[in-house]
C-alpha positions as CSV (number, residue, x, y, z in Angstrom):
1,X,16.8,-4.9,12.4
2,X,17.7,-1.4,14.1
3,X,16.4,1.8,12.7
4,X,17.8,4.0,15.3
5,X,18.7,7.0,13.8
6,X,16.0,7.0,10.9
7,X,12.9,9.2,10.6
8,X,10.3,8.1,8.9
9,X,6.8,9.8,8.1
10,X,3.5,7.6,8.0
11,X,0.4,8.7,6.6
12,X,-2.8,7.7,7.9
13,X,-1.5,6.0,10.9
14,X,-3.9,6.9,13.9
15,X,-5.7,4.0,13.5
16,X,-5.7,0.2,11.8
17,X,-2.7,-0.6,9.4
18,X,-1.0,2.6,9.4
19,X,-1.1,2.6,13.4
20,X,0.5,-0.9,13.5
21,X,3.1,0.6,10.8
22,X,4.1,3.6,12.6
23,X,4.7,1.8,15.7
24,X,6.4,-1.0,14.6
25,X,9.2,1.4,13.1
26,X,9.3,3.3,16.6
27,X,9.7,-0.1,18.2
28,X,12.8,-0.6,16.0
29,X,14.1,2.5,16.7
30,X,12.9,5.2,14.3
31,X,11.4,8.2,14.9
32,X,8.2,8.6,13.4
33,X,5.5,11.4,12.6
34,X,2.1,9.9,13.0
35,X,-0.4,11.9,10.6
36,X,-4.6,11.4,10.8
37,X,-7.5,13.8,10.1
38,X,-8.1,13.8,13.8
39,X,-6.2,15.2,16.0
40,X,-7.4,12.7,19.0
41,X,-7.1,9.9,17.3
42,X,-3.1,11.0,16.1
43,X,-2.4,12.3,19.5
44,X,-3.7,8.8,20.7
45,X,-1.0,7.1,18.4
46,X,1.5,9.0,19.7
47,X,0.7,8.4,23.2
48,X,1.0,4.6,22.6
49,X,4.5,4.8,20.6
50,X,5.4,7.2,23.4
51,X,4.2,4.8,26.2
52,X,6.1,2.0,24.9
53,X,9.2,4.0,24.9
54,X,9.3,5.5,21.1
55,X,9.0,8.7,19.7
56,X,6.6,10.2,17.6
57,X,4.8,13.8,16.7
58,X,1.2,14.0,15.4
59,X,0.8,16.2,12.0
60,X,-3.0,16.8,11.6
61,X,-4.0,17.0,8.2
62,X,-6.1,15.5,4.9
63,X,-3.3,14.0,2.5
64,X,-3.9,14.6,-0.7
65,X,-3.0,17.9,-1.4
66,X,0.9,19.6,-2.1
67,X,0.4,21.9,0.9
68,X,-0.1,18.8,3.1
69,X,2.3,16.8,2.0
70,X,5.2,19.7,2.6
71,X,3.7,19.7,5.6
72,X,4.4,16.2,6.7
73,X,8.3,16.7,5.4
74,X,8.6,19.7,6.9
75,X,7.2,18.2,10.4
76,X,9.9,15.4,10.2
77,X,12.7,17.9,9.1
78,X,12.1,20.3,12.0
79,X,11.8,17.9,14.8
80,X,14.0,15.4,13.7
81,X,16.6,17.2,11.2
82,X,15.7,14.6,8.0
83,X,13.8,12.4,6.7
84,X,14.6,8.6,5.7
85,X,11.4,6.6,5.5
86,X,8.2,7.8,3.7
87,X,5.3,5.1,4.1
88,X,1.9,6.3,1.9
89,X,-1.0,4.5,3.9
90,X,-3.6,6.9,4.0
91,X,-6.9,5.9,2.3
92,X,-10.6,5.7,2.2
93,X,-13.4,3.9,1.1
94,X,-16.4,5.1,-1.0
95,X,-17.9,1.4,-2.2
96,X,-20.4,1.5,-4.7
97,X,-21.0,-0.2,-8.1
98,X,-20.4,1.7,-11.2
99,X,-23.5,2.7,-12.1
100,X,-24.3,4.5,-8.8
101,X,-20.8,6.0,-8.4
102,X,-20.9,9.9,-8.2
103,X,-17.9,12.2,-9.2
104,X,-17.5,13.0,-5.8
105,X,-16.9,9.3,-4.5
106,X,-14.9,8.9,-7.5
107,X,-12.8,11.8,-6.8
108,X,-12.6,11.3,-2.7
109,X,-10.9,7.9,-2.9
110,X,-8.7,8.8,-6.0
111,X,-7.5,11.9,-4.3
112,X,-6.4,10.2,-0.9
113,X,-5.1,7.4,-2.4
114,X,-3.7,8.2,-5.5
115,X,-3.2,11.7,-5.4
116,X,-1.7,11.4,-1.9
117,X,0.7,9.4,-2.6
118,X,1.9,11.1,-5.3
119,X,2.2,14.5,-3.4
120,X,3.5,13.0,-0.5
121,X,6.2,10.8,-2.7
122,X,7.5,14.2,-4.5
123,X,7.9,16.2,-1.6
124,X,9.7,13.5,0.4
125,X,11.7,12.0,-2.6
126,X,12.9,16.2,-2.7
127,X,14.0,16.4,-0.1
128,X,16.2,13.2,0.5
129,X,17.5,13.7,-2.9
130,X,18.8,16.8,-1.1
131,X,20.0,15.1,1.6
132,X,22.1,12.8,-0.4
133,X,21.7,9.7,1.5
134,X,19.3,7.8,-0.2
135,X,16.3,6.2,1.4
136,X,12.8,4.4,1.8
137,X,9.8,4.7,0.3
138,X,6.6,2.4,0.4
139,X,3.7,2.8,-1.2
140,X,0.4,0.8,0.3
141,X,-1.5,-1.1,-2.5
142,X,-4.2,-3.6,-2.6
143,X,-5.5,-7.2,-4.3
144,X,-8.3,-5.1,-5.6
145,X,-5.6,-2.6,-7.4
146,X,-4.3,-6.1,-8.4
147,X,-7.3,-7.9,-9.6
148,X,-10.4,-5.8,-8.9
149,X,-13.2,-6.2,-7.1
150,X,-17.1,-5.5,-7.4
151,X,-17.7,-2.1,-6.4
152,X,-14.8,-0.5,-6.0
153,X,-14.1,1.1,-9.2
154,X,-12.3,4.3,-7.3
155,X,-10.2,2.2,-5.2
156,X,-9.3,0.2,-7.6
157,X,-7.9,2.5,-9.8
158,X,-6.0,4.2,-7.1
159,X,-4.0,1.4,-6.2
160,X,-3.4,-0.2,-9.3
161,X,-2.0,3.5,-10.2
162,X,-0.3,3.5,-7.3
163,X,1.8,0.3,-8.0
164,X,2.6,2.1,-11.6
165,X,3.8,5.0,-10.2
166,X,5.9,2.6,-7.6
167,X,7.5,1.1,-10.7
168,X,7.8,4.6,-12.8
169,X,9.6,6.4,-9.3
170,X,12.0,2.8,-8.7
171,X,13.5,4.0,-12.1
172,X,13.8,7.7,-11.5
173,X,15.1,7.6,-7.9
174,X,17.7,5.1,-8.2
175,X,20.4,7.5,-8.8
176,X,19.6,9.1,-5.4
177,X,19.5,5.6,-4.1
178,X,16.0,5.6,-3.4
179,X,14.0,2.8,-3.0
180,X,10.4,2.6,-3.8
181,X,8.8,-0.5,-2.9
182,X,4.7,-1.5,-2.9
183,X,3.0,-3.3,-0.2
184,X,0.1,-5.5,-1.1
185,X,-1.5,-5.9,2.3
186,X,-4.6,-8.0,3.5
187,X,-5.7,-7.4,7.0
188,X,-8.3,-7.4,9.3
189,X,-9.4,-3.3,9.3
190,X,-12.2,-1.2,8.6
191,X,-11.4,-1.6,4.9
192,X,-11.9,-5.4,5.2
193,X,-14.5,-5.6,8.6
194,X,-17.3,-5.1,5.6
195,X,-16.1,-7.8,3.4
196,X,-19.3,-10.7,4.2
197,X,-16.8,-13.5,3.4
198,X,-14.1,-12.0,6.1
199,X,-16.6,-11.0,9.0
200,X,-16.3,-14.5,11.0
201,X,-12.1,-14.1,10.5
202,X,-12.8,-10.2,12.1
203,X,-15.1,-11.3,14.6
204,X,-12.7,-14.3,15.8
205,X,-9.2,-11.4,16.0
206,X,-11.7,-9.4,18.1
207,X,-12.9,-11.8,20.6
208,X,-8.8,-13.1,21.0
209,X,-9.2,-15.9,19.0
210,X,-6.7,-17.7,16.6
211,X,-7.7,-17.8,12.6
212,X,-7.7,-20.9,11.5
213,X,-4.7,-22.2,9.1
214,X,-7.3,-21.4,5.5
215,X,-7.6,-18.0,6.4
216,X,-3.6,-17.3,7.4
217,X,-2.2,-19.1,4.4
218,X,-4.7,-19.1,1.7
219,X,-6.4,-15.6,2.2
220,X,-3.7,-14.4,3.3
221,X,-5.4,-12.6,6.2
222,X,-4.8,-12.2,9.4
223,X,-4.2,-8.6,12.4
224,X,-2.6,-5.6,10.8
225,X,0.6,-6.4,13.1
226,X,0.9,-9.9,10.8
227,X,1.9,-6.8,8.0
228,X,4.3,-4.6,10.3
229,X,7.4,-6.6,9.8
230,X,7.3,-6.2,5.6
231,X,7.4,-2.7,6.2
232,X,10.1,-2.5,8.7
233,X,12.1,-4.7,6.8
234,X,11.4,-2.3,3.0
235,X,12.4,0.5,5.8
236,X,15.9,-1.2,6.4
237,X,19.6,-1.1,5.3
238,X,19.0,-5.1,4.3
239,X,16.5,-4.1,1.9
240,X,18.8,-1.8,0.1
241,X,18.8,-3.6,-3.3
242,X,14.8,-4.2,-3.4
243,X,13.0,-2.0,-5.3
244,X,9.9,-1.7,-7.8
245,X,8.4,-4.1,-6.6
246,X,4.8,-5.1,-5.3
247,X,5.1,-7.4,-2.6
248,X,2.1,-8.8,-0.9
249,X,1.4,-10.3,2.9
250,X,-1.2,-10.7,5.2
251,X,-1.2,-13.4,7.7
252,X,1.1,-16.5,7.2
253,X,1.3,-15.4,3.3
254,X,4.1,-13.3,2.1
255,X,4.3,-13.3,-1.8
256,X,5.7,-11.3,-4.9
257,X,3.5,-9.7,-7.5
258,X,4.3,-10.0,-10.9
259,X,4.5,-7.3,-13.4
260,X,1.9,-6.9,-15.9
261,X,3.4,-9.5,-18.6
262,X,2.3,-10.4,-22.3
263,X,1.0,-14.6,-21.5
264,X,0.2,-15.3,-25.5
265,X,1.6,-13.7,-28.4
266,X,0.6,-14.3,-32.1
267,X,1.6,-12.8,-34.9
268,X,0.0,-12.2,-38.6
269,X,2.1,-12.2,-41.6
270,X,2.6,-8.7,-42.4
271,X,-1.2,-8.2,-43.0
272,X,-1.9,-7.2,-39.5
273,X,-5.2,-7.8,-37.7
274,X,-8.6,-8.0,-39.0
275,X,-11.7,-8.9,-37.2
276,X,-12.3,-12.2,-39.2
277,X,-8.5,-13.5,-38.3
278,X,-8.6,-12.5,-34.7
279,X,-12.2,-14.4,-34.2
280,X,-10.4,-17.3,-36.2
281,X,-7.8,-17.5,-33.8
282,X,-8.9,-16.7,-30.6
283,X,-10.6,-20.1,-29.6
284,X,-7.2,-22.2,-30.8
285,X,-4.7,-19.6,-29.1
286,X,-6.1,-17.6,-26.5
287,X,-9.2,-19.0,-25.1
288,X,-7.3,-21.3,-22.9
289,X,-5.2,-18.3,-21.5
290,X,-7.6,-15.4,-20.7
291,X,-6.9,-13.6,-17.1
292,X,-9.0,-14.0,-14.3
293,X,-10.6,-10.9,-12.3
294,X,-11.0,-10.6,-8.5
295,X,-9.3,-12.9,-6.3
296,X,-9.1,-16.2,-6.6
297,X,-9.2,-18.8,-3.9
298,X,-9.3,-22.6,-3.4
299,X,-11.5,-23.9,-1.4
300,X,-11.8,-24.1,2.2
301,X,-11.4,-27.8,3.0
């Protein structure tokens, strides 16, 4: 699957997913610009693209703001003359339960995420509309934007906004011939190193050794290269006719999200809805059919 020729911009990809992103499209020919808050760490991603014959620039700077994401599109325009591939990884975490969230961890995670990858989406969706030639752009969500999970109200509602936006943009853009794809990842990062029920799955991919068949196929997890290939195949020419969707992988596991759909509908006769009828016939029609929340797994056998 070549992408010689393409230019692609990844945020957040000194380290963890967003490394193993960026260098997986230089591997397959693109040229990428690497973007982290630290200019070490960035220069350090470069270095290994670089060292394993790709090419990449570093753009230093905190996504989240217009000025920063021009700056990214500007980077890829002036050393690469365009920009193809647009890949909105950059995140952070700011865990807490709700009732000892502050505005300010509210507002940090929401801005990255959400924020982020809506600036960076407008100024790169700009400028290949301008180019005329369509092209790629993948948005990085999460389970917990899918399902939840206990304390992480801000992350949360950045990704699941971020796979709404993902299926607002795949209707606006497809004119220009824009895809806009989500990725659902699960992978053993910083993001997941503090999850108690993945810590023996981290520790095992540190120390060299192989997961176990559960935690590939039924969580889904596995290194942040297991994720790579989804991306540089949403990145690709074959991939031309996918878009708006949210599809998930991690592992062995590669799956499609559904949309949000209606599971039981009812209807009154005209009268509409009063309290009384809807505790009436709840138990008989819905009861059975009520959503789960966080993920669900079986097992481990």
């Amino acid at each position: 699957m070549d992408l010689t020729g393409k230019v692609a911009v990844v945020t957040g990809s000194g380290r963890g997913l967003g490394l193993a992103y960026a260098q997986e499209l230089a591997r397959r020919g693109a040229a990428v610009v690497v973007n982290d808050v630290d200019a070490e760490v960035a220069q350090a991603a470069v270095d290994s693209i670089g060292g394993s014959g790709g090419t990449a620039v570093a753009e230093v700077v905190p996504v989240g703001t217009s000025e920063a994401a021009q700056a990214l599109v500007d980077r890829a325009v002036s050393e690469f003359g365009r920009l193809d591939v647009l890949v909105n990884n950059a995140g952070i975490l700011r865990d807490t339960t709700l009732w000892k969230m502050t505005d300010e961890q509210f507002d940090a995670v929401v801005t990255t995420h959400l924020r982020g990858t809506f600036t960076c989406t407008r100024a790169a969706a700009i400028r290949m509309r301008e180019q005329g030639e369509g092209g790629r752009i993948i948005a990085i969500g999460s389970p917990t934007g899918q399902v939840g999970n206990f304390g992480q109200t801000n992350y949360a509602a950045a990704k699941a906004g971020i796979v709404g936006m993902v299926r607002t943009w795949a209707m606006e853009l497809a004119r220009a011939q824009i895809t806009v794809n989500a990725v659902v990842p699960v992978a053993a990062t910083a993001m997941t190193e503090t999850v108690p029920f993945l810590k023996p799955y981290v520790d095992a991919l540190e120390n060299g050794d192989p997961l176990p068949p559960y935690a590939r196929k039924q969580l889904g997890f596995g290194s942040a290269a297991d994720v790579a290939g989804l991306i540089a195949f949403l990145a690709s020419d074959e991939a031309a006719a996918i878009t708006g969707q949210a599809i998930g992988v991690g592992g062995d596991r590669l799956a499609l999200w559904t949309h949000p759909t209606e599971t039981v509908v009812e209807f009154a006769d005209g009268t509409g809805w009063s309290a009384e009828a809807i505790a009436e016939i709840w138990p008989k029609a819905f009861e059975g059919s009520k959503q789960t929340v966080g993920q669900q797994f079986e097992p481990e056998s």
